[in-house]
matplotlib code that plots the C-alpha trace (Angstrom):
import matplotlib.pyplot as plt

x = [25.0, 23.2, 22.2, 23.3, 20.8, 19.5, 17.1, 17.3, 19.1, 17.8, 20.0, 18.7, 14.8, 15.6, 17.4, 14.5, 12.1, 13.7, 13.6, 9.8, 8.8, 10.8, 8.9, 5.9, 6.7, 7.2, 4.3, 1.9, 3.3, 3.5, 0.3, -2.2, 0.2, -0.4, -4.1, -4.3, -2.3, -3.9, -7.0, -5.7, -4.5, -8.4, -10.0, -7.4, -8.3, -11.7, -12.5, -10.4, -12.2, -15.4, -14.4, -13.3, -14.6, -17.2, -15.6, -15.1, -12.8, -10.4, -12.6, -14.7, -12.1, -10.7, -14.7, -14.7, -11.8, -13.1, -16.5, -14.6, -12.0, -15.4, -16.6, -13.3, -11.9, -8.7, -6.3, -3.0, -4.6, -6.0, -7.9, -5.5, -2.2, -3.2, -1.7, -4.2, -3.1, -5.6, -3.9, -7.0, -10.5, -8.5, -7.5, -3.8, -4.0, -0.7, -1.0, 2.3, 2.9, 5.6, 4.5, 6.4, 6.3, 7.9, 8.8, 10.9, 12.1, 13.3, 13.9, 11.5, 10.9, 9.9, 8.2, 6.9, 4.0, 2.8, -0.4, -1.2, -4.4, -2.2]
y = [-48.3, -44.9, -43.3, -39.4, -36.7, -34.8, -31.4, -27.5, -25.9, -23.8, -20.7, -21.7, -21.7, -18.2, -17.4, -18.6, -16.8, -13.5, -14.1, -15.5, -12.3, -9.7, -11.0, -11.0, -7.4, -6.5, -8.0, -6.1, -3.2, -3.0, -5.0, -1.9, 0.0, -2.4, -2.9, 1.2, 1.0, -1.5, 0.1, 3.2, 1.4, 0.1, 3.2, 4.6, 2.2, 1.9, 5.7, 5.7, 2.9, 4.7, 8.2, 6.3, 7.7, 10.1, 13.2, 13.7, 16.8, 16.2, 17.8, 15.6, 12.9, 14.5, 14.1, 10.6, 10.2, 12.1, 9.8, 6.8, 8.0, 8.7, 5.6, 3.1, 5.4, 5.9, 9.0, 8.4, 10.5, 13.4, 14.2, 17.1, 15.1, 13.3, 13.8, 13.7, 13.8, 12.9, 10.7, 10.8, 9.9, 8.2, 9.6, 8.9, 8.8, 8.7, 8.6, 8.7, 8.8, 8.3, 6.2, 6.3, 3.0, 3.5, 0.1, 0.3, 3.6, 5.4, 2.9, 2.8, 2.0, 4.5, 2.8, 5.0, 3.6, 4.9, 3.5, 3.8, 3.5, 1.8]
z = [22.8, 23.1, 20.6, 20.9, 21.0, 18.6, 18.9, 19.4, 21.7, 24.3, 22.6, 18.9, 20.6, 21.6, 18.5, 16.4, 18.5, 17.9, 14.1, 14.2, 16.6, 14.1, 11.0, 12.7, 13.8, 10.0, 8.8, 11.2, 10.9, 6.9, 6.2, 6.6, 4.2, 1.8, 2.2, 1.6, -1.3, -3.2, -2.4, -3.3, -6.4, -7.5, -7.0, -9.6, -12.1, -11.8, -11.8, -15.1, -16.7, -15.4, -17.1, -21.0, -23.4, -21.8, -22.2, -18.7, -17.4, -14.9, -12.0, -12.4, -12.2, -8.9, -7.5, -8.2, -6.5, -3.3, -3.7, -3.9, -1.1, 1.2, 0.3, 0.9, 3.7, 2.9, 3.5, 2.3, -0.9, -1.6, -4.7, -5.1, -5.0, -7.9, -11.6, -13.9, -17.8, -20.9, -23.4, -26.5, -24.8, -21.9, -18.7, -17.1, -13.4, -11.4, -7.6, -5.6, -2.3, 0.3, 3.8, 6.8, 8.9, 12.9, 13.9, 17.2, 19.0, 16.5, 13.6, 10.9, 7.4, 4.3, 1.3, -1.5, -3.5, -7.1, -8.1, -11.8, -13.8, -16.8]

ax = plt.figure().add_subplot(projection="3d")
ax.plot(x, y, z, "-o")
ax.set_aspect("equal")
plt.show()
């Protein structure tokens, strides 16, 4: 007796290749986005670690930022678009920002990111 066949069909390769190619798509396109913000993210935190307790004013905090910014390179940013408050001898530093992703043609994705020295 013969055993019947078993395997993917030439429409579930291609269907499966359109999912794979999609994801990968995604993952390329939102990956630098990502990368930024989490960069974006550390130079946040670490300027207000740096700035504890040293009775720093919040230009100075916006100049850190523009050092660090220079230094990592990124643009998403500015020194200016970030909200600075003082909570005691400790700096809050909010920055929020929303990124626009094209994918194909005209459809695209929006993510806003808020990185937080807390």
């Amino acid at each position: 007796m013969r055993a019947r066949q078993r395997g993917i069909t030439l429409m579930g390769l291609i269907m499966g290749s359109f999912v794979l190619v999609f994801v990968a798509l995604l993952v390329m396109r939102l990956l630098p986005s990502y990368i930024e913000y989490f960069t974006v993210k550390k130079a946040v935190v670490s300027i207000a670690n740096e700035t504890r307790g040293r009775g720093s004013s919040v230009s100075e905090v916006r100049r850190a930022f523009e050092n660090r910014q220079a230094i990592d390179d990124f643009k998403a940013v500015n020194a200016s678009d970030l909200e600075i408050t003082k909570q005691g001898n400790e700096f809050l530093i909010v920055a929020g920002y929303r990124k626009e992703i094209p994918l194909v043609a005209n459809i695209g994705i929006y993510i806003d990111f808020v990185a937080s020295s807390n």
